[in-house]
C-alpha positions, 0 to 999 in steps of 0.5 A: 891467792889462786894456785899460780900465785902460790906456785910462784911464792914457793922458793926455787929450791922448794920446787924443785923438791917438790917436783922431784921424781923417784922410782923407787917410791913409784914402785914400792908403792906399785909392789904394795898396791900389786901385792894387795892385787895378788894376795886378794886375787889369790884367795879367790882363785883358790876358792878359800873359806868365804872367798865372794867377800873378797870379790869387792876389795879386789874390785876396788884395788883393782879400779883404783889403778884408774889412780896410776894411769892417771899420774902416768898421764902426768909423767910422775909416778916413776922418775924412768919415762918407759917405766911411766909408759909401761904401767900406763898401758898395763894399768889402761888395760886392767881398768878398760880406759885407752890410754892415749886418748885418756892423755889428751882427754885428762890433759884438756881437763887440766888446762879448762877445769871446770870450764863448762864450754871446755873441760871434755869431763863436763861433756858428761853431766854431773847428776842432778836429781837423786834418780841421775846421782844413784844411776851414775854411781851405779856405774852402767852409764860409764860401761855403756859409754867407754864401751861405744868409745872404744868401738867408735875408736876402733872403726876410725871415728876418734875425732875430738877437739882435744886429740892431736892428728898426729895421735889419732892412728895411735888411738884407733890402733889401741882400740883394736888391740883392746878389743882384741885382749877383751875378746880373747879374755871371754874366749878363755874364760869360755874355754875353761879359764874361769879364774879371769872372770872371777879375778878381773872380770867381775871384781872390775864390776863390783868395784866401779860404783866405788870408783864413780863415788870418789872421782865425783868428789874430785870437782863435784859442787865445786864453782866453775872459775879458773882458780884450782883452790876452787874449782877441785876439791881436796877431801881429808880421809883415811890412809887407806883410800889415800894409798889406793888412790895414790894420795889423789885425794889431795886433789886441789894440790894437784891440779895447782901443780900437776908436776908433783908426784904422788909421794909429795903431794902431803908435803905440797898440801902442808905448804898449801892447806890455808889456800883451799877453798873446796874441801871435805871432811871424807867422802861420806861427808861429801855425798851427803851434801851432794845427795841433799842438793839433788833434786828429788 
């Protein structure tokens, strides 16, 4: 059966359980998550015994917020809707994706996944030959895009098929103001506050490339059709990259039925592992049979 077949299966009780927001379950796990931020953050502010190898763990819990302002996106983290707001916007600053425009962008992506002709996120290809595969998980080509989007979104050009007229003025207001902390950032680490550059600036850097990694698992070799237990892949890992991904790597779940918060999505995936169809025994797993598929 597809995902809406199985959405209609489940009993009205079951759904509302499973679409049941909290948060207290949003911020226990944002206090963890931040507090992973912190600690690590901390550790190289103040220049601790062998503090650069503390710059990638940071990176990656700090990118791996993308994971959050993603299910803000949604509305489910947190059950209070200016709480959703509020870490949305926080999160889209730390991780340099304008929040608005990445509303309506992943909301597209939702309603046409996978759709060649409509799904805005095949508007960049996935890598083909080995030389595209290791230039895309480098993470350049994503910096050098959201960079052009941010400015073009700034001078007024924010135009797209997905976006509302009514969201444009709320898009190129937030590019402004983007560009406006971004520059401000430089002018404190120029003037002494070095601590910004070591904290974010670089850690965002380093962690990236592990961001590009995991989110080509999300939809990556998967078949272009319309039925989510296909065309989204659900990859079985550790509960480490579960909690910084904010058990996104249940990812056929979600994209089956987005209204379930990330604190539910184990119980949805209990009720629907017979039903995947695209799936992955970890990431190691899944780059090595995207790399052997490459053309060389």
């Amino acid at each position: 059966m597809d995902h809406k077949e199985f959405v209609k299966t489940l009993d009205p009780d079951v759904r509302t359980e499973l679409t049941t927001k909290s948060d207290r379950a949003g911020l226990k796990r944002l206090s963890a998550h931040g507090g992973w931020i912190l600690v690590l953050g901390c550790y190289v502010a103040v220049g601790a015994p062998f503090w650069g190898l503390a710059l990638i763990p940071l990176g990656i819990c700090i990118v791996f917020l993308f994971t959050l302002l993603h299910e803000t996106v949604h509305s489910t983290p947190f059950q209070a809707a200016r709480l959703n707001a509020v870490v949305g916007h926080v999160c889209s600053i730390l991780v340099i994706v304008p929040n608005t425009w990445f509303r309506y962008f992943h909301l597209a992506h939702h309603k046409h996944t996978n759709d060649p002709l409509n799904d805005p996120e095949l508007e960049t290809p996935k890598p083909i030959t080995t030389q595209d595969y290791i230039w895309h998980i480098s993470a350049l080509p994503y910096w050098a895009n959201v960079a052009k989007l941010i400015w073009r979104q700034a001078k007024g050009d924010v135009a797209a098929p997905y976006l509302p007229e009514r969201a444009e003025p709320s898009v190129m207001w937030q590019a402004r103001l983007m560009i406006a902390l971004y520059a401000l950032a430089v002018l404190l680490v120029l003037t002494g506050w070095g601590w910004i550059f070591w904290c974010w600036m670089l850690p965002v850097a380093l962690g990236q490339p592990f961001l590009r990694a995991y989110l080509l698992a999300e939809h990556g070799l998967c078949p272009p059709v319309a039925n989510m237990f296909e065309n989204t892949r659900t990859t079985f890992t550790n509960r480490v990259v579960r909690f910084l991904a904010w058990n996104m790597p249940y990812h056929a779940e979600h994209h089956a039925y987005p209204a379930v918060p990330f604190h539910k999505l184990p119980e949805l995936h209990s009720l629907a592992s017979d039903q995947l169809q695209s799936t992955s025994d970890g990431y190691v797993q899944f780059h090595s049979e995207y790399i052997s598929g490459t053309k060389r």
